[in-house]
C-alpha positions as CSV (number, residue, x, y, z in Angstrom):
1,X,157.9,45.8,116.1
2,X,160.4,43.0,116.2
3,X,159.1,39.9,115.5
4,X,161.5,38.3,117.9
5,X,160.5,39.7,121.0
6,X,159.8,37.8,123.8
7,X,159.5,40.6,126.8
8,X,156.3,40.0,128.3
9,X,157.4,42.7,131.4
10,X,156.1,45.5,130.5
11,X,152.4,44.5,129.4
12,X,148.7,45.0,130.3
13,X,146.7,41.4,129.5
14,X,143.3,40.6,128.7
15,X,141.3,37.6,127.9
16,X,138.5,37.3,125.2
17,X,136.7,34.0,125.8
18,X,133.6,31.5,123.6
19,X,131.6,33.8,121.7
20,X,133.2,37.4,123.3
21,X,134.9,39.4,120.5
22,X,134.3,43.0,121.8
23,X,137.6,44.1,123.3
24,X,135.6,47.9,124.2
25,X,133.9,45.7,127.2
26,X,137.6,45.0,128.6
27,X,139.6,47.5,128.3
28,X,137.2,50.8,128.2
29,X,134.1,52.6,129.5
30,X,131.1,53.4,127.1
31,X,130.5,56.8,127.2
32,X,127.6,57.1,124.5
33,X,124.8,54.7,122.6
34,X,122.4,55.3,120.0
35,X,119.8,53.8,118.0
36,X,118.0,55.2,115.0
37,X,116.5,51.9,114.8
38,X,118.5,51.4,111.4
39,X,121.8,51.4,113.0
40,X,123.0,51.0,116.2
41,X,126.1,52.9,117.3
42,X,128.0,53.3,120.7
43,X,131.2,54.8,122.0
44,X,133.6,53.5,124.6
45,X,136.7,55.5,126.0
46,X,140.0,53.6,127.0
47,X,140.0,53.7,130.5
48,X,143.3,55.5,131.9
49,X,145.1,51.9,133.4
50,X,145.6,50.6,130.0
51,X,145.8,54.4,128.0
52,X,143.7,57.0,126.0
53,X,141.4,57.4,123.5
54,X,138.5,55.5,121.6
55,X,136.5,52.8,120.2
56,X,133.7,53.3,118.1
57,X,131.0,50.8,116.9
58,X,128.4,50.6,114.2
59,X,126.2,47.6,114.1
60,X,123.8,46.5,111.9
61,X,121.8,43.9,109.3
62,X,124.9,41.0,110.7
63,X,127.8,43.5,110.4
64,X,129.9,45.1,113.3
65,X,132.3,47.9,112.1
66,X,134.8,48.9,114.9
67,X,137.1,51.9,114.5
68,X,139.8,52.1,117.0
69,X,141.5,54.9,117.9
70,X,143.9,54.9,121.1
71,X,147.6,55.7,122.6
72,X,148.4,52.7,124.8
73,X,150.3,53.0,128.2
74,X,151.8,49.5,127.7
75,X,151.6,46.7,125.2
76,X,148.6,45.1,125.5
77,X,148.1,41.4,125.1
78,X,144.6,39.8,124.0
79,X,144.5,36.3,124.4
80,X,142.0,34.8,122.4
81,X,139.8,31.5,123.2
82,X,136.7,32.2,121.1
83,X,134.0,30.0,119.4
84,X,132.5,32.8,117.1
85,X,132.9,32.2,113.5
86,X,132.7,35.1,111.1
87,X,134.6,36.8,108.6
88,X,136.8,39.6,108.9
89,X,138.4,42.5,107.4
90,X,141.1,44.3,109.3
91,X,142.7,47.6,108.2
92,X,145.9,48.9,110.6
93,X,146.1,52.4,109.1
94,X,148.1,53.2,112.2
95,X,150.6,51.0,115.1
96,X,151.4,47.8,115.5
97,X,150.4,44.2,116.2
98,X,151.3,41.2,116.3
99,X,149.3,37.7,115.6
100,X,149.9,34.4,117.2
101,X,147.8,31.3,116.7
102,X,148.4,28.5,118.7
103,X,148.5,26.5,116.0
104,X,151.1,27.5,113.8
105,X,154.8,28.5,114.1
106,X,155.1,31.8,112.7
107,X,153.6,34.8,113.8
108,X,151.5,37.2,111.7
109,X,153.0,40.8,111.7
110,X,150.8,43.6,111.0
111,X,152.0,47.2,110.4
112,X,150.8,50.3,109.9
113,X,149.1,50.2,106.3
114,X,148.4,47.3,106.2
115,X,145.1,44.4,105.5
116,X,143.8,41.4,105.8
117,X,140.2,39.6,105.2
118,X,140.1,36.0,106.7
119,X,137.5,33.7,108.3
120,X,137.7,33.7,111.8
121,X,136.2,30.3,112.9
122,X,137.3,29.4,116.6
123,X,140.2,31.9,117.1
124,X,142.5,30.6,119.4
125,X,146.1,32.3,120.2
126,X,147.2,36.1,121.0
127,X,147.2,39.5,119.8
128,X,150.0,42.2,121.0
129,X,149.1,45.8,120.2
130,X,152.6,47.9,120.7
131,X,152.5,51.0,122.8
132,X,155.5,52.5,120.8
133,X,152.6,53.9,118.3
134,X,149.2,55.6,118.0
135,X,146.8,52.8,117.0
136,X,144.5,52.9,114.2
137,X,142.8,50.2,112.9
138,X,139.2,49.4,111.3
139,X,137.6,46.3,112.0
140,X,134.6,45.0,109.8
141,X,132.9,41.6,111.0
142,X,130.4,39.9,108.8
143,X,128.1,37.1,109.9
144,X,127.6,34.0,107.7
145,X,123.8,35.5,107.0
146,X,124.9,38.1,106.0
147,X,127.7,36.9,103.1
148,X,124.7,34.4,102.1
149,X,122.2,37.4,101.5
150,X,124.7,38.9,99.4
151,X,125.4,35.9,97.1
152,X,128.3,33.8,98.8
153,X,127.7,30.1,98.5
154,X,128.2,28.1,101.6
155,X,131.3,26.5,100.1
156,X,132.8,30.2,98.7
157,X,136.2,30.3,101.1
158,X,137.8,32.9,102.6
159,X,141.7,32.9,103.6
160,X,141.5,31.3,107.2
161,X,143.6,34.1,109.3
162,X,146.3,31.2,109.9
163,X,147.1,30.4,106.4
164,X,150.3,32.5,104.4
165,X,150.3,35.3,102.2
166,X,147.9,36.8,104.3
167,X,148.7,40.3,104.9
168,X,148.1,42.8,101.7
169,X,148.6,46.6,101.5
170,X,146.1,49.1,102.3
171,X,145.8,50.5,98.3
172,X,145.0,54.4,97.5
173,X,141.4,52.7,96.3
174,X,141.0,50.8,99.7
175,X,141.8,54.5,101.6
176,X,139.4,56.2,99.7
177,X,136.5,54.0,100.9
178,X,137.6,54.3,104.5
179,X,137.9,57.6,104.7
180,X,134.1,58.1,103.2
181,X,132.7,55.2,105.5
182,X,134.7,56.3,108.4
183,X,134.1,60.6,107.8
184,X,130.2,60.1,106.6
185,X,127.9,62.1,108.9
186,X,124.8,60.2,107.4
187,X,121.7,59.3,109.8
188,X,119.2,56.8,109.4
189,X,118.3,54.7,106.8
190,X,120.5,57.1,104.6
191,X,123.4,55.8,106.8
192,X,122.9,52.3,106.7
193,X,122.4,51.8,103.0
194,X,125.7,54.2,102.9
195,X,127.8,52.0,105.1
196,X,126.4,48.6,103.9
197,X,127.3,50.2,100.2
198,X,130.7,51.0,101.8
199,X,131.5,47.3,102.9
200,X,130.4,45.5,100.2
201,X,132.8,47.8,98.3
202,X,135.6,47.3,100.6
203,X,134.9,43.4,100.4
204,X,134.4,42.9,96.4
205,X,138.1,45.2,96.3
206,X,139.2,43.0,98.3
207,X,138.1,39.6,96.8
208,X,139.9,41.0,93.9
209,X,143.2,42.0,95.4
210,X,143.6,38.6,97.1
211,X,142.4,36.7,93.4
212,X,144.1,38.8,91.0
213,X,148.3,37.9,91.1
214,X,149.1,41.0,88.7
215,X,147.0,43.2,91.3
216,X,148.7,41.8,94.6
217,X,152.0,42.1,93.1
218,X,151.8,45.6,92.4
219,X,150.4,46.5,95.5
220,X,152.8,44.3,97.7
221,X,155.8,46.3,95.4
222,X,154.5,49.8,96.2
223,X,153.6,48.6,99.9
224,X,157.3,50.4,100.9
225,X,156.9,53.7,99.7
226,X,152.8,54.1,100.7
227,X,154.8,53.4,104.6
228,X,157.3,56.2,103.7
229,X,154.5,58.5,102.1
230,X,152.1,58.1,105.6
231,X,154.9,58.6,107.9
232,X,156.4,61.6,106.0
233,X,152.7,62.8,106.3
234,X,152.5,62.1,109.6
235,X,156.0,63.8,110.4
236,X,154.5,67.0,108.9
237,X,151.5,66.7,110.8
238,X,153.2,66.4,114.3
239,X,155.8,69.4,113.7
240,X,153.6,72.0,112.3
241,X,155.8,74.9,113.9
242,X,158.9,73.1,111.1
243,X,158.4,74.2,107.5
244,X,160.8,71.2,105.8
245,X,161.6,71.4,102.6
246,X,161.3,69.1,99.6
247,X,165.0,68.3,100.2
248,X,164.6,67.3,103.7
249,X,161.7,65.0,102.9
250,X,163.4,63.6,100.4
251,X,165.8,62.2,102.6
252,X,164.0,61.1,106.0
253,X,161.7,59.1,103.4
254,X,164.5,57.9,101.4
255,X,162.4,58.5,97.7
256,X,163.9,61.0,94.9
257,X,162.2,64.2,95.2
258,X,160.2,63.8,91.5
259,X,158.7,60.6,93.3
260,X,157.9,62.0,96.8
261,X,156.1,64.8,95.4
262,X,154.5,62.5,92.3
263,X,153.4,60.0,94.9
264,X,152.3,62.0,97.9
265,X,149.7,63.7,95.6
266,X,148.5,60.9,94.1
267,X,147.9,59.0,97.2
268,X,146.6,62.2,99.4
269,X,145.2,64.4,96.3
270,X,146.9,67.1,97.1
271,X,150.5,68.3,97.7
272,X,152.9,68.5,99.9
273,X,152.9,72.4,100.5
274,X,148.9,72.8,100.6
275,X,148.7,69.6,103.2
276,X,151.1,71.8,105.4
277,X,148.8,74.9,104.6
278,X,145.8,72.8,105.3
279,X,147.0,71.4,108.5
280,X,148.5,74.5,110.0
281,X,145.6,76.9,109.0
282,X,143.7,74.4,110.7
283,X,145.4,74.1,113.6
284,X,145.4,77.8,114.2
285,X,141.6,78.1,113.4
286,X,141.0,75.9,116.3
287,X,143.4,77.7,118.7
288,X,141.7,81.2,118.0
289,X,138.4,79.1,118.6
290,X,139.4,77.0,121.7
291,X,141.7,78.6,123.4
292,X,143.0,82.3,124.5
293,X,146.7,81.9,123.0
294,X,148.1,85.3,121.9
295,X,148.2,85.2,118.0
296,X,152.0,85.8,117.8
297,X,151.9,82.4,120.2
298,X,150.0,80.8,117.7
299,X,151.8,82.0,114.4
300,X,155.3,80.7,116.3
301,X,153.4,77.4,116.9
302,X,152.8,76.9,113.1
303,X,156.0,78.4,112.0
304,X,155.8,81.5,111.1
305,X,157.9,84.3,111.9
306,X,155.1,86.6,113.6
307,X,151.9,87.7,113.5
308,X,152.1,89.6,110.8
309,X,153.0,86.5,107.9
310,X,150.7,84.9,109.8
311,X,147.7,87.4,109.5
312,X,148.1,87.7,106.0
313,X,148.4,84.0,105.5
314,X,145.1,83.6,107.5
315,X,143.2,86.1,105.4
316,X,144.6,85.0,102.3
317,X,143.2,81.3,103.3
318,X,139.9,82.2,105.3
319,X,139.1,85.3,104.2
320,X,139.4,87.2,107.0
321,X,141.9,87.6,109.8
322,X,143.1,85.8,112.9
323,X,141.4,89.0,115.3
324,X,138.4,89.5,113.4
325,X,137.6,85.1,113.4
326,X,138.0,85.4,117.1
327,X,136.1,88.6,117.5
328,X,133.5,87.6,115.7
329,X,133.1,84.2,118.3
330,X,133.2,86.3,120.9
């Protein structure tokens, strides 16, 4: 997204205003809500005016984790006039957005991979979410009580979200804790002492990346490729009926070929070849179960060239083939 622009044409705005900080109520419907009495959780879908897809909540013990998940019909463009003050931890894993305090010149630019963890104390200013992208981004807000259960002294300070050097990488360590908070299918008090674990991790890694020069430098250095590894990911994951080659990779990310392959395994634990496999047996295993697409339909859809490499690729990762998975549903 270019810093620069100015259009304001082509955008959906909302207002957040004193101590509102739940863009869900504004922009979506909620379609779920539960309480185990440990931790409260609810699920809003974007309405259709301003695009598709989710937010999802967790709240509990001071802390309010939001995971957002949406394709927007236009930029959108939160202005914010709030009186809340909490910390925050922000990770984009997907989009775009752009900050805007009304008290400073420069604009904050956030990208896909990317972090922050600042004090939020009477945000006042704008936020623009592009539309150009999927949006993915996980939202932790702790309360005051809560950093002073865990130890912080009232005069421990956090990066205020106007001041420089904000923005740090989303790390391979920082991923892995996301991914287990936001995949864990825990209940109860199980859950809670799971995700409160999970946050406190997130926070202490962190407190270290922002403290530790060596650490930051790294990360900010390797920042570049973990973009080109996600979107080379993410390329393979939209165009499963393409099988690339290493070669091809190689040069939409613009890495060596040693390095692609070095560095996609190390930051998705597996390679390049069995994430294709992965995703395209998948893919097909859902088909069979969802839908009534003719199994040479599907096989072209994943690319191969017919049923029969595809059976035998099927069997050879499930155990059994195409017919027989769907048979057996029926």
């Amino acid at each position: 997204m270019d810093k620069k622009r100015r259009d304001f044409t082509n955008c959906e705005f909302v207002e957040l205003l004193g101590t509102a900080t739940d863009l869900n109520k504004l922009i979506a419907i909620q379609t779920c809500c539960l309480d185990d009495g440990r931790v409260q959780y609810t699920k809003h879908h974007i309405l259709p005016k301003y695009g598709g897809g989710c937010i999802m909540n967790f709240y509990f013990s001071e802390v309010k984790i939001s995971i957002s998940r949406f394709k927007l019909n236009k930029d959108l463009i939160i202005n914010y006039d709030c009186d809340a003050d909490f910390t925050q931890l922000s990770f984009l894993l997907e989009g775009e957005k752009i900050i805007s305090l009304n008290d400073i010149d420069h604009e904050i630019l956030l990208e896909s991979q990317e972090s922050y963890m600042a004090n939020m104390n009477q945000l006042k200013g704008s936020v623009r979410i592009s539309s150009t992208k999927n949006f993915k981004e996980i939202k932790i807000r702790l309360s005051k009580m809560f950093l002073s259960k865990h130890g912080f002294s009232t005069d421990f300070e956090f990066k205020k979200i106007s001041e420089k050097n904000l923005i740090l990488p989303i790390t391979n360590e920082l991923f892995s804790v996301l991914t287990n908070l936001e995949e864990s299918s825990l209940k109860g008090i199980s859950r809670k002492i799971f995700m409160e674990a999970k946050v406190l991790e997130l926070l202490a890694i962190q407190i270290e990346n922002y403290t530790n020069d060596g650490l930051n430098k790294k990360s900010i250095n390797s920042s570049n490729t973990i973009k080109k590894l996600y979107r080379i990911k993410q390329i393979l994951k939209d165009n499963l009926n393409q099988n690339y080659s290493i070669k091809d990779l190689s040069k939409e990310a613009g890495l060596n070929e040693t390095l692609l392959k070095k560095e996609f395994m190390r930051l998705f634990g597996c390679s390049i070849a069995d994430y294709c496999k992965t995703e395209k047996m998948t893919y097909a295993k859902d088909l069979l179960r969802g839908t009534q697409t003719p199994i040479y339909q599907i096989a072209e859809d994943i690319g191969y060239k017919n049923a029969t490499h595809f059976s035998a690729a099927f069997k050879k990762y499930f155990g059994e083939l195409p017919k027989q998975y769907r048979n057996f549903l029926e």
